[in-house]
C-alpha positions in Angstrom: -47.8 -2.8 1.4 -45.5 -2.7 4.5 -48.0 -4.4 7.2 -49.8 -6.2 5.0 -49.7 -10.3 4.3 -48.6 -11.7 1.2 -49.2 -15.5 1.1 -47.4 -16.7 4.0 -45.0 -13.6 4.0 -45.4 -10.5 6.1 -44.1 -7.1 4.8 -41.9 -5.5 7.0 -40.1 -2.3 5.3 -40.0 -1.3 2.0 -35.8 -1.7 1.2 -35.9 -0.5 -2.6 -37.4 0.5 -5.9 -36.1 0.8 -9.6 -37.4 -0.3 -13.0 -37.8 -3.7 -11.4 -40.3 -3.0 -9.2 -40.3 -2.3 -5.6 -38.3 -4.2 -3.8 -39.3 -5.1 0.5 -38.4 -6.7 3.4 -40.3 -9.7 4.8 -40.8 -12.5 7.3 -41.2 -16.0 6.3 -43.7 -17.8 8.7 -43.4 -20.9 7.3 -39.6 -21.2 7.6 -39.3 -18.6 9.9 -36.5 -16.9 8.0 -36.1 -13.4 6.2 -37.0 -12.9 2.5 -37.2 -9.9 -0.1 -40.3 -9.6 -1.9 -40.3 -7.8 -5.2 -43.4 -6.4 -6.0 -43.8 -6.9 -10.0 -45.1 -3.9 -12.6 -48.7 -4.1 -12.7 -49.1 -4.1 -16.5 -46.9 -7.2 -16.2 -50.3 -9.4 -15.2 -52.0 -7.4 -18.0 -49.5 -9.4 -20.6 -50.5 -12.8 -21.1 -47.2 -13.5 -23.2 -44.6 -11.6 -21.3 -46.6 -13.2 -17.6 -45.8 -16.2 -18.9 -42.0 -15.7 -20.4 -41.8 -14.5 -16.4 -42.1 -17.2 -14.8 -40.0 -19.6 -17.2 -37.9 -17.1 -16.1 -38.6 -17.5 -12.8 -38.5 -21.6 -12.6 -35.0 -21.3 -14.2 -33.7 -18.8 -11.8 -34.9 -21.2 -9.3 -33.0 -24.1 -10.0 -29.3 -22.2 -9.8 -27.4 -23.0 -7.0 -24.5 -21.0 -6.6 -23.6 -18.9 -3.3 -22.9 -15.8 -5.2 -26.6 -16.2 -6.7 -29.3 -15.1 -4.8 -31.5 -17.5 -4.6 -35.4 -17.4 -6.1 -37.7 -19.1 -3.4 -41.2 -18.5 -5.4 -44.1 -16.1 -7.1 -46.7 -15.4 -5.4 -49.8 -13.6 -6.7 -52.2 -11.6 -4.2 -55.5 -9.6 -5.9 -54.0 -10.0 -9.6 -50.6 -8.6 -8.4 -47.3 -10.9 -8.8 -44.5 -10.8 -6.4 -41.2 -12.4 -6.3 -39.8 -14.1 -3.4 -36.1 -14.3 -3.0 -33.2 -14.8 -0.7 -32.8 -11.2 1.3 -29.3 -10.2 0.8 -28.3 -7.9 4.0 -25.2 -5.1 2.8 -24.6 -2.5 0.3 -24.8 -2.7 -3.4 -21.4 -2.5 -5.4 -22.6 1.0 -6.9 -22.8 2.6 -2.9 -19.2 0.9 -2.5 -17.7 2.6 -5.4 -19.5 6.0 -4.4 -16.6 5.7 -2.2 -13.7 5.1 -4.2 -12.3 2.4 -6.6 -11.6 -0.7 -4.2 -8.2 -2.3 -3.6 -6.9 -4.4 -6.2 -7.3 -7.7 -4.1 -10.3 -7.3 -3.1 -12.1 -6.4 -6.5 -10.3 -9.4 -8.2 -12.0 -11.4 -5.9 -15.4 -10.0 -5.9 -15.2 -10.2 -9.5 -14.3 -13.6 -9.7 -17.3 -14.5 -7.7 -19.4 -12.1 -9.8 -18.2 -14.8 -12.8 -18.6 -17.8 -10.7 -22.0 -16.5 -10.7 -22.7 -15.5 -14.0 -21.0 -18.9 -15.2 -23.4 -20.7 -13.7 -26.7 -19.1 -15.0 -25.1 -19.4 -18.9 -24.5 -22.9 -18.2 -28.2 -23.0 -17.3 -29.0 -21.0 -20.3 -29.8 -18.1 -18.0 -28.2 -14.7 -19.2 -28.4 -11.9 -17.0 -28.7 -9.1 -19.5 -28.5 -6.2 -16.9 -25.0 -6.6 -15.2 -24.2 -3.7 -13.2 -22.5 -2.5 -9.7 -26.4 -1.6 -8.7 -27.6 -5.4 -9.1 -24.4 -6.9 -6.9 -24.7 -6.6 -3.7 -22.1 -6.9 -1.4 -23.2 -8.8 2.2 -22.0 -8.8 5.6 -19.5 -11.1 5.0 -17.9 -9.5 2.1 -19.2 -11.5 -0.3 -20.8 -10.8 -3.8 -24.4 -11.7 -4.6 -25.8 -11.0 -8.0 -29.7 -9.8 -8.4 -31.6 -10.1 -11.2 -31.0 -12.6 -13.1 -32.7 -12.9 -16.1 -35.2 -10.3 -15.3 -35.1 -7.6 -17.5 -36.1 -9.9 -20.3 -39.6 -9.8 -19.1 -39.8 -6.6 -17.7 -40.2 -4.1 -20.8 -41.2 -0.3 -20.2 -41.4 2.2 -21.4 -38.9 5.4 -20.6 -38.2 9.0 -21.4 -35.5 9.5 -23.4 -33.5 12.0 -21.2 -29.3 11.3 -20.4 -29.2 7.7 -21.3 -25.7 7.5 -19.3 -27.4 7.6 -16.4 -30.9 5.7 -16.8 -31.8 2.9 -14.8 -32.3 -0.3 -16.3 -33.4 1.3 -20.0 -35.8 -1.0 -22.4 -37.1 1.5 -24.6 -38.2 0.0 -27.9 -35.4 0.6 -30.4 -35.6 -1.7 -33.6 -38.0 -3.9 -35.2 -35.7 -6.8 -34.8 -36.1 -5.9 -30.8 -35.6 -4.3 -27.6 -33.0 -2.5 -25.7 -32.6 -4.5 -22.6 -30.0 -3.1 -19.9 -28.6 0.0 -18.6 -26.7 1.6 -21.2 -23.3 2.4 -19.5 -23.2 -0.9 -19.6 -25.0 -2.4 -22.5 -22.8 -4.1 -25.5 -22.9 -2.8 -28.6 -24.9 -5.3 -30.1 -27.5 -4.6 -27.1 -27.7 -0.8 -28.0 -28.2 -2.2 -31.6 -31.4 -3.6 -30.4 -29.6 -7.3 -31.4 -30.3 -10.6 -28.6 -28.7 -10.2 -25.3 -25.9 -13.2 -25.6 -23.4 -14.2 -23.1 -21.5 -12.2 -25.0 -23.4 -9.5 -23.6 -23.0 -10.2 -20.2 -19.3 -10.8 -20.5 -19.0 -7.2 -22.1 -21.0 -5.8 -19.0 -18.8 -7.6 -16.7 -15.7 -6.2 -18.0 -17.4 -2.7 -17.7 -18.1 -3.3 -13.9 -14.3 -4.8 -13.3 -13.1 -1.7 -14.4 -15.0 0.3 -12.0 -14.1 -1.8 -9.8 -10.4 -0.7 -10.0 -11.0 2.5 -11.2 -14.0 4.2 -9.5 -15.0 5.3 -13.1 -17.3 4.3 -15.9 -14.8 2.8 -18.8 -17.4 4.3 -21.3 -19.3 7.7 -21.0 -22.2 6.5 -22.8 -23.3 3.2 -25.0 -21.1 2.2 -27.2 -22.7 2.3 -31.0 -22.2 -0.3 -33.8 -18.5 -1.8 -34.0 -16.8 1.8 -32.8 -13.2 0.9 -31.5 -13.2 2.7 -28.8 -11.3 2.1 -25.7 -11.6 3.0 -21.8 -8.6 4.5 -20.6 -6.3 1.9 -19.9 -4.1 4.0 -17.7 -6.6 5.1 -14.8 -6.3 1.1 -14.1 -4.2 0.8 -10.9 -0.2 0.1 -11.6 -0.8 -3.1 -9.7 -3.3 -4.5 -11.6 -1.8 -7.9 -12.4 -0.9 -7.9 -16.5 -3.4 -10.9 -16.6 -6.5 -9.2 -15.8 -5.6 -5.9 -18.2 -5.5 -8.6 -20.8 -8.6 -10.4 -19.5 -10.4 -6.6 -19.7 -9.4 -6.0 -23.5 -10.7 -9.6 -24.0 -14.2 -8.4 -22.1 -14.6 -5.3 -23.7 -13.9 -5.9 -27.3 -16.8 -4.1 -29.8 -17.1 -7.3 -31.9 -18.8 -10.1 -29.7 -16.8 -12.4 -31.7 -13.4 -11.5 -30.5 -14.6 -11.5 -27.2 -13.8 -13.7 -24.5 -15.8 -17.0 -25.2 -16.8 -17.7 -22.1 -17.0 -16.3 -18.2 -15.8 -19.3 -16.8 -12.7 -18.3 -17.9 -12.4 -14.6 -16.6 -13.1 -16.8 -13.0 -10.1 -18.9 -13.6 -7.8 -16.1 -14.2 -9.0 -13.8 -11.6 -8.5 -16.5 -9.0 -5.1 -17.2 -10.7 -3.9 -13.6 -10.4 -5.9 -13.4 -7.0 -3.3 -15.7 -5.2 -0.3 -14.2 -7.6 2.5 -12.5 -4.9 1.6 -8.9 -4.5 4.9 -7.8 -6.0 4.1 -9.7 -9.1 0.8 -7.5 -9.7 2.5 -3.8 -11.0 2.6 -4.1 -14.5 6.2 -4.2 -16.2 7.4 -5.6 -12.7 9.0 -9.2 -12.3 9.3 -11.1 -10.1 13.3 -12.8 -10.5 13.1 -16.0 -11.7 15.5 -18.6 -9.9 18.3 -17.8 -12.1 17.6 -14.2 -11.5 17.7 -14.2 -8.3 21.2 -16.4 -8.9 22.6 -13.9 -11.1 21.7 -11.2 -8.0 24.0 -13.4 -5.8 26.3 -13.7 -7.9 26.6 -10.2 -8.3 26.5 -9.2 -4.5 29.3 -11.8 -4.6 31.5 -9.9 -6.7 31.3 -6.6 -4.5 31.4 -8.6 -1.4 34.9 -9.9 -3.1 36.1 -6.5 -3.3 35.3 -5.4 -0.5 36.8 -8.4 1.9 39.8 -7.7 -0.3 40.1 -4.4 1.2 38.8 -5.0 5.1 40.2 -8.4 5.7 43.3 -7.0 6.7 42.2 -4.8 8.6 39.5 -7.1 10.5 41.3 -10.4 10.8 39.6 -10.8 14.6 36.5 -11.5 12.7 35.7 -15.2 13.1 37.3 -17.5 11.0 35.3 -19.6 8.1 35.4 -23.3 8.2 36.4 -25.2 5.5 34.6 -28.5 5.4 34.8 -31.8 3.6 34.3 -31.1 -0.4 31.6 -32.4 -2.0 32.4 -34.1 -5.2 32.8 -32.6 -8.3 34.0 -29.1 -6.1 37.8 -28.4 -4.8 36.0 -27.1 -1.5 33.2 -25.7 0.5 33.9 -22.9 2.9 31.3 -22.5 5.6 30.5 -18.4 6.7 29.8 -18.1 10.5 26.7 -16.1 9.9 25.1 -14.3 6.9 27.7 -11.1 7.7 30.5 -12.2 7.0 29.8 -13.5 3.5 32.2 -10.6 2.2 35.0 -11.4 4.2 34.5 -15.5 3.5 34.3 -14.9 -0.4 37.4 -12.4 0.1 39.0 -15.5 1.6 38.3 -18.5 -0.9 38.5 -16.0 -3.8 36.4 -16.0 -6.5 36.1 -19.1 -9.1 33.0 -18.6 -9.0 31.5 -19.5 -6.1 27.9 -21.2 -5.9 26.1 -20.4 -2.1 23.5 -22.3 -0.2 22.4 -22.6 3.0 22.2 -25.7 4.7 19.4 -27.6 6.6 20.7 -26.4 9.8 21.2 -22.9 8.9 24.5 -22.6 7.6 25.9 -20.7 4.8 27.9 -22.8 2.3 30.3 -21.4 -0.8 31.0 -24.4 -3.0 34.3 -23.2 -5.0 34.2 -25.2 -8.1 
């Protein structure tokens, strides 16, 4: 193909292949821009029905707009053979990230949340993926997620061996009268192994698979998960600052029953962005932040030693600068102003301890208000 003219695209480079079809680089001279065409399995024109279900596929995948989508400019058909023209996506696929390593805790919250951004916006459509997985995201230049593939697999049934079904690529091998096995199984719910309808559901459950790997570099299940088996990934490879939020957001993803599962994806991208901007102190699980009176109660306790030991040095320091007392407010017997932030011990040694309540002023002074 590479050389070759496909309607008013010319093939470049071949950049891919998978169960998809293979996947190359071309110019647009019409808009003068770069595309990916996808080359479509050949039996595919041989189905009248499944041709068809394609390309009302196709026309819905078409009308999402979302910048985390990449976008579906067309089919094309030269000598019998479909293609698919799409928006080329320059970068590396979230699988070749995570060949690396699992990625900081920032930065997979945020891909993550535009990997729902996206997904929310095809099930609003009515669009559900049905093959989410770190090999159809792909990461661009900029650092940002793009999702491939939507809605795909749902027309693109074939056969495969049955060999380690942990690592097949996209699998839809016949499994049940009532359907097909659409997905990759690592990442297929339960009810998708079953043979059952991909739901959103389903795509939420695959989603919480790939935020795992996300923070942990590993697979949360070995294999596919079968009927309603409780089982668990390992909760403790997560990072220790993963925010509490998003380990409860996972158990919501990732539980067997669809219908205690998170009802919707738009609400894993609220909470992602919400623990996105979260302090990074506040992200280690079992560790608080102080609330105001916490930190209060710290001050009041660094007050107390300070107390103790002005007791002891004022004597012998008594060339230390002097604190000003200033006009009381009301409703206090005084307010002592400290020189600097140092010699808070040897002010509160001073006024004694009542207790005393400390601001700092506008202008950068430290105030004790003895009530």
């Amino acid at each position: 193909m590479v050389g070759k003219t496909i309607a008013h695209y010319e093939v470049l480079d071949e950049i891919g292949a998978g169960g998809m079809g293979v996947v190359y680089k071309a110019w647009d001279t019409r808009l003068e821009r770069h595309a990916a065409i996808k080359a479509l399995p050949e039996e595919l024109a041989e189905d009248a029905e499944r041709l068809a279900r394609f390309e009302r596929e196709a026309k819905l995948l078409a009308g999402l707009k979302n910048p985390h989508i990449a976008t579906v400019y067309g089919l094309e058909e030269v000598e019998g053979r479909r293609f698919l023209a799409m928006e080329l996506v320059e970068g590396k696929t979230l699988a070749e990230t995570l060949a690396k390593g699992p990625l900081p805790v920032s930065e997979a919250l945020e891909l993550a949340r535009q990997v729902a951004e996206a997904l929310e916006e095809a099930h609003t459509a009515n669009v559900i993926h049905r093959d989410v997985k770190p090999g159809n995201i792909m990461i661009d230049k900029d650092g940002k997620a793009k999702v491939l593939d939507f809605g795909l697999a749902k027309a693109l049934r074939t056969d495969v061996p049955e060999a380690d079904m942990s690592l097949s690529p996209t699998l839809t091998q016949p499994m049940t009268r009532a359907g097909h096995v659409l997905g990759t199984p690592v990442y297929m719910s339960p009810e998708q192994v079953a043979g059952k309808e991909a739901s959103k559901q389903s795509d939420i459950w695959a989603f919480g698979c790939v935020l795992c790997e996300m923070l942990t570099a590993k697979r949360p299940f070995p294999g596919p998960i079968l009927g309603d088996a409780e089982l668990e990934p390992e909760w403790k490879a997560l990072p220790r600052a993963t925010p509490a939020a998003v380990r409860r957001l996972l158990r919501r993803c990732l539980a067997a029953d669809p219908r205690k599962r998170l009802r919707d994806i738009g609400d894993a991208a609220l909470d992602l962005a919400d623990a996105h901007s979260q302090d990074p102190d506040d992200h280690e699980e079992g560790t608080l932040r102080p609330t105001p009176a916490g930190r209060w109660l710290q001050l009041l306790g660094a007050l107390v030693v300070g107390l103790a030991l002005g007791t002891i040095l004022a004597p012998r320091f008594g060339s230390l600068a002097e604190p000003t007392v200033v006009t009381p407010q009301p409703a206090v017997r005084g307010v002592v102003e400290l020189p600097d932030e140092a010699n808070l011990a040897y002010g509160a040694a001073l006024i004694g301890f009542d207790p005393p309540m400390i601001t700092l002023s506008p202008d950068g002074r430290w105030l004790v208000y003895v009530g």
